[in-house]
NULUM-626615 format. One record per residue: residue number from 0; residue in one letter; x, y, z of N, C-alpha, C in turn. Coordinates in steps of 0.02 Angstrom, whole numbers. Atoms other than C-alpha are relative to their C-alpha. Example, Ala and Ser with C-alpha at 12.3 -4.5 7.8 and 13.67 -1.06 7.14 Angstrom:
# NULUM-626615
     k   r      n.x      n.y      n.z     ca.x     ca.y     ca.z      c.x      c.y      c.z
     0   A       45      -59        0      615     -225      390       45       60        0
     1   S      -42      -59       -3      684      -53      357      -39       55       37
This chain:
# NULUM-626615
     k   r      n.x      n.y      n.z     ca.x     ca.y     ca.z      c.x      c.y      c.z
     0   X       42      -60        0        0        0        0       44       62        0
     1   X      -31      -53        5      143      118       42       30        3      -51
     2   X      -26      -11       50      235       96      -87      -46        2      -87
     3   X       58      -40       87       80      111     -231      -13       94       10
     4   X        6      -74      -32       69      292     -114       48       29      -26
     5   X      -64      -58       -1      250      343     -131        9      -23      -70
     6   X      -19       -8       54      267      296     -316      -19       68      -43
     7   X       47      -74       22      140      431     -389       22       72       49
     8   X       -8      -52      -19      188      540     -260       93       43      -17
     9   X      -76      -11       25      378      538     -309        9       23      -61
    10   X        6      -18       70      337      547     -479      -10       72      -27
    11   X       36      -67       18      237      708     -464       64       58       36
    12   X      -80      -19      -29      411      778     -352       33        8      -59
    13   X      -35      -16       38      504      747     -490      -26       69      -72
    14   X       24      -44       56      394      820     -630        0       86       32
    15   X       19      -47      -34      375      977     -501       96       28      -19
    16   X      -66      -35      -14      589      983     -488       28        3      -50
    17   X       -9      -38       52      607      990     -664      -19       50      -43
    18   X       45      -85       26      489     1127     -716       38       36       22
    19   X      -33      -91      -43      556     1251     -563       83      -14       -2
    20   X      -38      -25        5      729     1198     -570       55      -26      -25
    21   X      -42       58       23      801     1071     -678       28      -38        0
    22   X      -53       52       -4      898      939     -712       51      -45      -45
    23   X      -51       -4       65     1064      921     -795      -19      -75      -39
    24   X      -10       64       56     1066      785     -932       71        8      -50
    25   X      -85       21       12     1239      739    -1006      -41      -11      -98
    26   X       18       11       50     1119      701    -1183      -40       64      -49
    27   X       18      -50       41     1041      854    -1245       -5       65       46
    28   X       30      -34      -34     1003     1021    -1189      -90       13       16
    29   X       66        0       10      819     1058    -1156      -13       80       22
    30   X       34      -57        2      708     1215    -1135       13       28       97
    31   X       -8      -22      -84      747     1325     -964      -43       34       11
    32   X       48       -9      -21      624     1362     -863      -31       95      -11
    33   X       38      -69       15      627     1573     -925      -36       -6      -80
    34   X        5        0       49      602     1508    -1091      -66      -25      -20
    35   X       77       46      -47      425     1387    -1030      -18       76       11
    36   X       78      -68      -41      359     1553     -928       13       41      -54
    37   X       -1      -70       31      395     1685    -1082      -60      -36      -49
    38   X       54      -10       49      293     1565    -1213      -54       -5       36
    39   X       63      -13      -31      173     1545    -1094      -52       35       24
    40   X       19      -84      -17      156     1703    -1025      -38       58      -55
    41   X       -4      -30       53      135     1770    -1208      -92       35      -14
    42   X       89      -42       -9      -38     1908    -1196      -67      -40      -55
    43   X       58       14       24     -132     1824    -1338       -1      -87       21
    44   X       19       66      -33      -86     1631    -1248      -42        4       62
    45   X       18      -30      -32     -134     1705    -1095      -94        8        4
    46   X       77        0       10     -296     1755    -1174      -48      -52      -42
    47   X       34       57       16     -348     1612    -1264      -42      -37       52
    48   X       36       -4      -62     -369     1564    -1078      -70       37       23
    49   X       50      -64      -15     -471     1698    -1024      -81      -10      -65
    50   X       62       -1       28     -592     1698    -1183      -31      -92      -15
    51   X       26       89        2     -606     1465    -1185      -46        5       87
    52   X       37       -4      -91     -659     1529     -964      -72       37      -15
    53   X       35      -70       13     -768     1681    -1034      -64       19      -57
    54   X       16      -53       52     -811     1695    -1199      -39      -45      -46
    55   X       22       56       55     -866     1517    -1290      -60      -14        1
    56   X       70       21       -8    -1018     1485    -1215      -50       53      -48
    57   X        8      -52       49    -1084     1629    -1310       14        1      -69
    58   X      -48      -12       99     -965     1663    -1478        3      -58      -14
    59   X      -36       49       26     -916     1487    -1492       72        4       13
    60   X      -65       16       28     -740     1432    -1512       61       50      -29
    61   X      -61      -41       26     -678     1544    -1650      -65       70      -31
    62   X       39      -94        6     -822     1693    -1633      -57      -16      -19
    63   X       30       -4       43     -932     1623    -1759      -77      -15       30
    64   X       63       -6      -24    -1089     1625    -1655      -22      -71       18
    65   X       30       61        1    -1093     1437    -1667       19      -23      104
    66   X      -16       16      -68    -1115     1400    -1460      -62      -23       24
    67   X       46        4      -20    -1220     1341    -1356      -57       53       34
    68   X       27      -64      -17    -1300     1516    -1300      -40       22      -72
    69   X       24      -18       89    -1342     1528    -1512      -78      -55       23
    70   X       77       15      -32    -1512     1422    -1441      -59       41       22
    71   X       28      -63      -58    -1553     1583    -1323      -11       56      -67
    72   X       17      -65       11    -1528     1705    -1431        7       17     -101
    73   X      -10      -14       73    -1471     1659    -1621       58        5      -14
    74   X      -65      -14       41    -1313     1635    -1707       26       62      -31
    75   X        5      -52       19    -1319     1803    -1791       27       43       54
    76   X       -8      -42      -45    -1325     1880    -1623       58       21       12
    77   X      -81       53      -50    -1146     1795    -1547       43       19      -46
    78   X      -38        5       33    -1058     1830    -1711       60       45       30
    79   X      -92      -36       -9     -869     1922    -1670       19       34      -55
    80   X      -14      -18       20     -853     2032    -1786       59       43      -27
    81   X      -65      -22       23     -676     2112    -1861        6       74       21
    82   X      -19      -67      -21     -622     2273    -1767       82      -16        3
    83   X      -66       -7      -20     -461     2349    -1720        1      -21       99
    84   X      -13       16      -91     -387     2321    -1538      -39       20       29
    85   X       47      -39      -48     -467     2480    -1471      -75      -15       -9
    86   X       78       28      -18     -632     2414    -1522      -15      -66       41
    87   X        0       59      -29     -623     2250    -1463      -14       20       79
    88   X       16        1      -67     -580     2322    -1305      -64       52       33
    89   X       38      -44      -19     -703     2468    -1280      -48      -57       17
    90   X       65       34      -43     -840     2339    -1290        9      -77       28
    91   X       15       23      -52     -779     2224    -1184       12       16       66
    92   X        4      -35      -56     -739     2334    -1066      -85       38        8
    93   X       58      -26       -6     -923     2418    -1082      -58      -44       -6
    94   X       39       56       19    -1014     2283    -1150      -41       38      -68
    95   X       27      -25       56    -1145     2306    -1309      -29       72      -12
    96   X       44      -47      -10    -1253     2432    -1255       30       72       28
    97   X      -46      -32       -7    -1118     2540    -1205       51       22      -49
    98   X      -34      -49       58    -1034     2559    -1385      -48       -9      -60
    99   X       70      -31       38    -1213     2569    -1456       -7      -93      -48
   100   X       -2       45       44    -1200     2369    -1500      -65      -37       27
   101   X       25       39      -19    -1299     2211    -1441      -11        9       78
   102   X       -4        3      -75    -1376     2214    -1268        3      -62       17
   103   X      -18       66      -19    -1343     2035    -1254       77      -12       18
   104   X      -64       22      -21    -1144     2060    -1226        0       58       60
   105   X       -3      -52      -76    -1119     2130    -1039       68       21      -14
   106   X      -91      -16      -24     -967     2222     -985       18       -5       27
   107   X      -42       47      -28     -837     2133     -921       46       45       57
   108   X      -33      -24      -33     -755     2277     -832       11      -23       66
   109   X       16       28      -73     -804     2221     -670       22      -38       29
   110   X      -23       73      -31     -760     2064     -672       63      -19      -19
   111   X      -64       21       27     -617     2027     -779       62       81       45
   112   X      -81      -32      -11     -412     2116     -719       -2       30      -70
   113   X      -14      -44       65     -363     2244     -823       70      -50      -18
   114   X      -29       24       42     -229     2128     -885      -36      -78      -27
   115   X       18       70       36     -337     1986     -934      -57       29      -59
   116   X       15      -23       47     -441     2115    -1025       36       18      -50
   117   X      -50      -29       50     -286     2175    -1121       22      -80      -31
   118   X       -8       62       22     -254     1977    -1141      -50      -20      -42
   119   X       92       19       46     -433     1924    -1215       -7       53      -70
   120   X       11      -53       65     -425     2089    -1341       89      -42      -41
   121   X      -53       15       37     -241     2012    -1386      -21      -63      -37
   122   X       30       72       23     -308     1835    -1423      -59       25      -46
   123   X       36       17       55     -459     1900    -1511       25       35      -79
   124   X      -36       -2       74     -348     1989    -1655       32      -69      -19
   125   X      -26       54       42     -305     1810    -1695      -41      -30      -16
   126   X       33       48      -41     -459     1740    -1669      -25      -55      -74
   127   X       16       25       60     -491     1715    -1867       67      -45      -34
   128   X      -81       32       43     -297     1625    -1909      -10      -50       44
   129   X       -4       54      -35     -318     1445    -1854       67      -31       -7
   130   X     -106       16      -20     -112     1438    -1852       -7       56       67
   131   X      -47      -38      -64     -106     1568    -1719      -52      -37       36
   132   X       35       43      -55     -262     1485    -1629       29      -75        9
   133   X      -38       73       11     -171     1316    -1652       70       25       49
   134   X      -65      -17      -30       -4     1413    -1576      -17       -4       90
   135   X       42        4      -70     -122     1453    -1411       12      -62       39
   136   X       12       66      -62     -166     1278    -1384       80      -28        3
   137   X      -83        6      -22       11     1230    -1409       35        8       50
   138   X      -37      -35      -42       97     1348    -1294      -49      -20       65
   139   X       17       14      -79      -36     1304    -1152       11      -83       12
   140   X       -8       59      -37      -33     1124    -1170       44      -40      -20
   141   X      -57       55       44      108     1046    -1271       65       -3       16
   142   X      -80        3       -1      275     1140    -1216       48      -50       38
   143   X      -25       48      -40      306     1035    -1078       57      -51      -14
   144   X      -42       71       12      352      890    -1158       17       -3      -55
   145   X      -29      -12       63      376      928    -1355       39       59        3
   146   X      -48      -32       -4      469     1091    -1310      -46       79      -25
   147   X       19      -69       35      445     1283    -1357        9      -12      -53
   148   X       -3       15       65      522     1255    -1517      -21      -66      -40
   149   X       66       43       42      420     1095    -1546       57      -73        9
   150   X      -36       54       21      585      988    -1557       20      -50       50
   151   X        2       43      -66      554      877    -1400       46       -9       68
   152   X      -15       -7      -43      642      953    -1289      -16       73       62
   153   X       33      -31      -57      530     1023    -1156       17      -17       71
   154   X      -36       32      -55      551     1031     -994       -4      -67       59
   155   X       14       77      -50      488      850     -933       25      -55      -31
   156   X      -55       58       47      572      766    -1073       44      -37       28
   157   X      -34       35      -23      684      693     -973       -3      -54       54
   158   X       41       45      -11      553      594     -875      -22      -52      -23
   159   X       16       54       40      522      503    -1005       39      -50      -49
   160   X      -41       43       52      579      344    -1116      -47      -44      -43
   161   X      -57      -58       63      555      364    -1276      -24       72       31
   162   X       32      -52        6      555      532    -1281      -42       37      -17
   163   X       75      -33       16      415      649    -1320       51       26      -75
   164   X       -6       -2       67      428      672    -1522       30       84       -6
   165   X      -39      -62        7      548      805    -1606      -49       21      -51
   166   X       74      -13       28      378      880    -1697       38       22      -75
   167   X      -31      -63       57      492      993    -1820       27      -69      -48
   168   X      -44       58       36      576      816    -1908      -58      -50      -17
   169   X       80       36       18      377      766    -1931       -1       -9      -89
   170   X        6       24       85      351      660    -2105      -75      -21       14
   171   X       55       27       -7      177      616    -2037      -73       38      -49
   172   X       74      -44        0       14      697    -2122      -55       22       29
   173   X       35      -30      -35      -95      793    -2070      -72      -38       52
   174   X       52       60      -27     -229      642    -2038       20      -42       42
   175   X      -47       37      -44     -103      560    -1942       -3       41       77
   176   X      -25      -37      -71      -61      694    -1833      -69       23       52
   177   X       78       -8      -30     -256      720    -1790        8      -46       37
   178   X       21       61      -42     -274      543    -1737       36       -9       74
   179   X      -35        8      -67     -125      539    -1633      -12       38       49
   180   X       22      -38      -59     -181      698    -1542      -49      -32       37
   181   X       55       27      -38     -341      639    -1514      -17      -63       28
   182   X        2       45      -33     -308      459    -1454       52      -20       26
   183   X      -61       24      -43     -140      462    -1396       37      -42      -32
   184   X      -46       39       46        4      359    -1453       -3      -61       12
   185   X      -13       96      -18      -22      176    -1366      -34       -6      -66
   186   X       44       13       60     -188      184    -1497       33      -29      -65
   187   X      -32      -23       73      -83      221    -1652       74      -83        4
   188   X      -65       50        2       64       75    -1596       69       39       23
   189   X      -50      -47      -27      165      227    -1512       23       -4       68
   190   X      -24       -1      -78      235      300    -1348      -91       -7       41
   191   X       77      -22      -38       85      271    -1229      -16       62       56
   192   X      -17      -57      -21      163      430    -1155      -60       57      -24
   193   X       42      -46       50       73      523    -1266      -91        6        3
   194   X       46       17      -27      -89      544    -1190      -65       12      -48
   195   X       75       -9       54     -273      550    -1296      -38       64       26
   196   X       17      -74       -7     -295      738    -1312      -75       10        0
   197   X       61       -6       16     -481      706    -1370      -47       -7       57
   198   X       32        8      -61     -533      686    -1189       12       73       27
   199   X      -20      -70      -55     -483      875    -1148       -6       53      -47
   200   X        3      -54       73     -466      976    -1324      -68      -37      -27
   201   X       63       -1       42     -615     1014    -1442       28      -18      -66
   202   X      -16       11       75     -605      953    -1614       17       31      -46
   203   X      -36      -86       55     -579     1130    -1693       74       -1       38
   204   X      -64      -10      -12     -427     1133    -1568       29      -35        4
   205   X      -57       43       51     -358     1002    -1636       32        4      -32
   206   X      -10       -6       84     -381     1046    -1803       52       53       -5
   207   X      -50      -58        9     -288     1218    -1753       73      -11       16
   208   X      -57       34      -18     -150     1123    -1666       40       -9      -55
   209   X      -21       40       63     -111     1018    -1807       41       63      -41
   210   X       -7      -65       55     -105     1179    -1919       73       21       20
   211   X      -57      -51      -30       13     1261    -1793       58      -36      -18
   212   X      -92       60       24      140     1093    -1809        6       18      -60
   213   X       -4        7       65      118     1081    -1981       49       69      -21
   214   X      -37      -41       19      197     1233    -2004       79       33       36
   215   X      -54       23      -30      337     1200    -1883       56      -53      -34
   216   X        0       48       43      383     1051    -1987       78       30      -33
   217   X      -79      -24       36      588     1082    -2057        3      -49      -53
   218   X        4       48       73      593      999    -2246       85      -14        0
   219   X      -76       21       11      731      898    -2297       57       65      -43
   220   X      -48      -55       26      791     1055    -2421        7       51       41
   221   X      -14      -34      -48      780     1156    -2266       61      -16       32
   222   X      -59       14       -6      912     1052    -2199       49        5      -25
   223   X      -52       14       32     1017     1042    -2311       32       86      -20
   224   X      -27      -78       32     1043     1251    -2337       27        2       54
């Protein structure tokens, strides 16, 4: 019994003392821990947060009205329409009826930090490029263990055997790389490391994922210059 206790709990020790403060490896370098908090930290990753807590039930996903709130009030209503920054933020700092729009969007002043409002207006200038929404989910849930730069060395990588995949040296397609997100790698005949994303991500942020690798991806004539 003690020892099924102290395995998991050792485990989660370690994963804890390589995030905050590493641990040398004699085989590669990996990602240091200012390099983890800067993409993470990054105002429109940040806000991807903030508007998936805030903003979906309503807009949907990626604005387009398609949500479950589009029942209440109509798809049409919910739509996200294309402003600059300062609009974005006026009305969600005021809400609709406050920059003469929809009285169905409140204003958030209240409730939201003035830096998670300046976060949420950063994230929604992307909100139409499913590579930078694909970069989002990335940077919140992938660096760990594929790395900032994608090439599998994040900072838990060294927890593991095999390692977590060098994404950028990817020959896989795009239908490939879906599946594996979404069921994990034992499924596929892989690492069983690799856990089945489709239990936690939505199927659009998959699809944006994917996008984001895909264009990470270093070609063999890349190498070779």
């Amino acid at each position: 019994m003690m020892t099924a206790l102290i395995k998991p709990t050792l485990f989660v020790v370690m994963v804890f003392a390589v995030i905050s403060f590493g641990v040398s490896s004699p085989v590669s370098a990996r990602d240091g821990a200012k390099a983890v908090k800067e993409a993470r930290s990054l105002p429109q990753v940040r806000g991807g947060i903030v508007f998936k807590s805030y903003c979906t039930l309503c807009h949907g996903e990626i604005g387009d009205g398609i949500a479950r709130a589009s029942k209440l009030y109509g798809p049409e209503m919910l739509i996200i329409g294309r402003m600059d920054s300062e609009g974005y933020e006026s009305i969600v700092r005021k809400g609709g009826v406050g920059v003469g729009r929809s009285e169905y969007m409140p204003p958030w002043e209240g409730e939201l930090t003035e830096e998670q409002i300046s976060d949420v207006v950063a994230y929604l200038t992307t909100l139409g490029d499913g590579v930078a929404r694909g970069e989002v989910v990335y940077k919140t849930n992938c660096v760990l263990c594929h790395g900032v730069n994608a090439d599998g060395k994040g900072r838990v990588s060294v927890l593991y055997d095999p390692k977590p995949s060098n994404l950028t040296r990817s020959n896989k397609n795009t239908q490939y790389k879906m599946m594996i997100v979404t069921d994990g790698g034992e499924l596929l005949g892989r690492s069983a490391v690799m856990p089945p994303w489709g239990l936690q991500l939505s199927e659009r942020e998959i699809k944006d994922v994917v996008s984001y690798i895909d264009t990470l991806v270093i070609s063999a004539d890349d190498l070779r210059e």
